[in-house]
Structure formats: structure tokens, C-alpha cells
C-alpha positions in Angstrom: -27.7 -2.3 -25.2 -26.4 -1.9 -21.5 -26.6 1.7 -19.9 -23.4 0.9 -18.5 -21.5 -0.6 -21.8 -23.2 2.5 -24.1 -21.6 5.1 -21.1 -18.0 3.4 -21.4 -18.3 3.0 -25.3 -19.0 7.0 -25.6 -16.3 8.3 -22.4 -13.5 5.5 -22.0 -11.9 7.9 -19.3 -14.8 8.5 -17.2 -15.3 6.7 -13.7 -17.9 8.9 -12.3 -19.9 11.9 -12.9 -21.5 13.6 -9.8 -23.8 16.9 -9.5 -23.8 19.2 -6.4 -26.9 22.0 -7.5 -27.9 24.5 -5.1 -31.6 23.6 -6.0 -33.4 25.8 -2.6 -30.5 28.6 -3.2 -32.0 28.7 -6.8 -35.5 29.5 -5.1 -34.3 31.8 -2.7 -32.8 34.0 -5.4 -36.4 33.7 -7.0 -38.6 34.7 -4.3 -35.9 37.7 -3.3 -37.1 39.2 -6.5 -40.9 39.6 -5.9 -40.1 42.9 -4.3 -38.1 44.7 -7.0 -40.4 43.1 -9.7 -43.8 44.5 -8.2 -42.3 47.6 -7.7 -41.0 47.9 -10.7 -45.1 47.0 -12.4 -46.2 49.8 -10.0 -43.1 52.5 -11.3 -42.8 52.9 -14.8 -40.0 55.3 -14.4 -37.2 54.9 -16.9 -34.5 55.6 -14.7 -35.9 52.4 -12.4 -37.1 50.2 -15.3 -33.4 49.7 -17.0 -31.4 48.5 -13.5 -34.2 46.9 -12.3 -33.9 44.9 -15.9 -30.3 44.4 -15.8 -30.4 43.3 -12.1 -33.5 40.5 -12.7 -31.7 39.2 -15.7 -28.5 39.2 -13.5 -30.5 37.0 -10.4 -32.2 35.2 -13.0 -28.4 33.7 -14.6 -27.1 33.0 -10.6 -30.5 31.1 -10.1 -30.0 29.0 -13.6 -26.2 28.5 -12.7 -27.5 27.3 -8.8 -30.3 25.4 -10.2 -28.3 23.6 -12.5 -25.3 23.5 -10.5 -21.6 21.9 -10.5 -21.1 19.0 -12.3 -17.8 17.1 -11.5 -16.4 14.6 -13.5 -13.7 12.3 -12.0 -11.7 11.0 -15.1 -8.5 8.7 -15.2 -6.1 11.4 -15.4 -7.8 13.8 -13.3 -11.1 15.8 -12.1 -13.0 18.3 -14.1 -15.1 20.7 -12.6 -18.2 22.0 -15.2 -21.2 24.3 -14.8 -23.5 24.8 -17.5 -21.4 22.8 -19.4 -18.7 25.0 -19.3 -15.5 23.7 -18.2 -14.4 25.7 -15.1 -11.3 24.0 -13.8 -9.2 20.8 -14.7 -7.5 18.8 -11.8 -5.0 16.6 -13.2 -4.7 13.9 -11.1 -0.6 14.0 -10.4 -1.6 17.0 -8.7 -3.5 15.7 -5.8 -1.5 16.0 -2.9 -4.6 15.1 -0.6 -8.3 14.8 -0.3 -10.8 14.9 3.1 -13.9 15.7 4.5 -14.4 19.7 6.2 -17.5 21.4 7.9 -18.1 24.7 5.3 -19.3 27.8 7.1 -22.0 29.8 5.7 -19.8 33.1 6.7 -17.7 31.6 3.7 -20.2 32.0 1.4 -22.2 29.8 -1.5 -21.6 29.5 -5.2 -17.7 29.8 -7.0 -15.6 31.6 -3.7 -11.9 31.9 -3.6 -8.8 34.2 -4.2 -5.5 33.1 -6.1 -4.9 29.2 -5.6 -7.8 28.8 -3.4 -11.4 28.0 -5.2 -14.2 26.4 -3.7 -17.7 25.4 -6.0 -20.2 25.1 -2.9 -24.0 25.3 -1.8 -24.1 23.2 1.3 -22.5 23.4 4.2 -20.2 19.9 4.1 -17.1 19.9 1.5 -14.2 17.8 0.6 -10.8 19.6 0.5 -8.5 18.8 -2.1 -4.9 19.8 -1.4 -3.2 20.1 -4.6 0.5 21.5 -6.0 -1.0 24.3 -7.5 -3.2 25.5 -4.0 -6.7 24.2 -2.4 -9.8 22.9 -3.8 -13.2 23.0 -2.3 -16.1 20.7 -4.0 -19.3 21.0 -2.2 -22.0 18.2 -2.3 -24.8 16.6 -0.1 -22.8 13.0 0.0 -18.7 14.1 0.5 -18.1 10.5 0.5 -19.3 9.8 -2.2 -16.8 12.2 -3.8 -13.8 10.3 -1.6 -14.8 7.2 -3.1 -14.5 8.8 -6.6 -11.4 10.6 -5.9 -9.9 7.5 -4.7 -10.5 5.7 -8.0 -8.8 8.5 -10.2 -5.6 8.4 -7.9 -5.7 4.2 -8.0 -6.3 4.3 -11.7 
């Protein structure tokens, strides 16, 4: 059977899927953890052994979320935004107001960022800006236009 018949047969609505992981932030988190693990096999004090626990499993969940990173899927009545496959936002597509290409500053920051209507689901340093009735959308990924072209098919559709 046809990859491309079997993916329509099993998600009618879809018109694209597209990831944007933050594969060498992943790896930076990793290596930052060297430190506080070999001290931690040199101290084997309790009052160090718990945070230093809690904090690796913490960096160890951001690196799994950055590894794995955000998965959008551009559907006929709107955009869905995912992450470990959890569902993190909806889009509905009469809400686009409008969609383009920014520059993202690292002083911004990585990973989920935003307060009230803002959000932005980044790890590079090029974004498209989605302007919707509801406040501003960032989605991050290495080929913006990519995510234009898929945009533009879920507001023609």
C-alpha cells in the first residue's frame, strides 16, 4: 500500500506534520551535568545527594523534552502544537490573522517562553510569527518556510 494513501486513510485532516527538536540543546544540558554528578560520586552527603537527585532528573526531563522536541501539525481547521505527544496548544485556523518570518534573539530565550497571549516553542534562532485574535505565536524551526508553505495550506483549505 502507498505511504502516502495509508497516512490520509488514518488522519483525513492532516496536510503536514513538521518537528523542530533542539537536538545540541539536548546535549548541552547533558554535558552541563558532568560537574554536579562527579561531585556528587565524590560526596555522599545526604543533604547533597537528594537535590543533586531531584535536579539531574529535572535536566534529564528538559533534555528528553529538547531532544524530542515540538511537533506541529498543520490540520484543515487549524495548527496543533505537541511535545511528547502532549497536546500543548490548538490554533484554530479562523484565528490566524497573520503569519511571517522574524530573526529570534538568544536574550529571548530557548524552549516554551511567553507571558499571557504571547507563547513561543523555540530552539534556533529563526521563527515564524503567527498573529492571531487571541495574541502572538512563535514556532521555531531550522526551515521557517517550510512552515509558511504549511500555514498557507491550512488557511486555503
Amino acid at each position: 500500500m502507498n505511504d502516502a494513501f495509508k497516512r490520509d486513510r488514518l488522519a483525513p485532516d492532516r496536510l503536514a506534520v513538521e518537528t523542530h527538536s533542539g537536538r545540541a540543546w539536548s546535549l548541552i544540558l547533558l554535558l552541563g551535568m558532568i560537574g554536579p554528578v562527579l561531585a556528587l560520586s565524590l560526596s555522599r552527603r545526604a543533604e547533597i545527594f537528594w537535590p543533586m537527585i531531584l535536579a539531574s532528573l529535572v535536566v534529564l526531563g528538559a533534555s528528553a523534552m529538547a531532544w524530542s522536541g515540538f511537533q506541529y501539525r498543520f490540520l484543515r481547521h487549524g495548527v496543533e502544537i505537541r511535545m511528547l505527544g502532549f497536546r500543548m496548544r490548538s490554533i484554530p485556523k479562523q484565528s490566524i490573522v497573520s503569519y511571517a518570518i522574524e530573526p529570534w534573539s538568544f536574550i529571548r530565550g530557548y524552549g516554551i517562553r511567553g507571558i499571557g497571549s504571547t507563547r513561543a516553542y523555540v530552539w534556533c534562532n529563526r521563527v515564524v510569527h503567527i498573529s492571531t485574535s487571541s495574541g502572538e505565536i512563535f514556532l521555531g524551526h531550522s526551515d521557517p518556510e517550510r512552515i509558511l508553505r504549511d500555514l498557507d495550506m491550512v488557511t486555503a483549505s
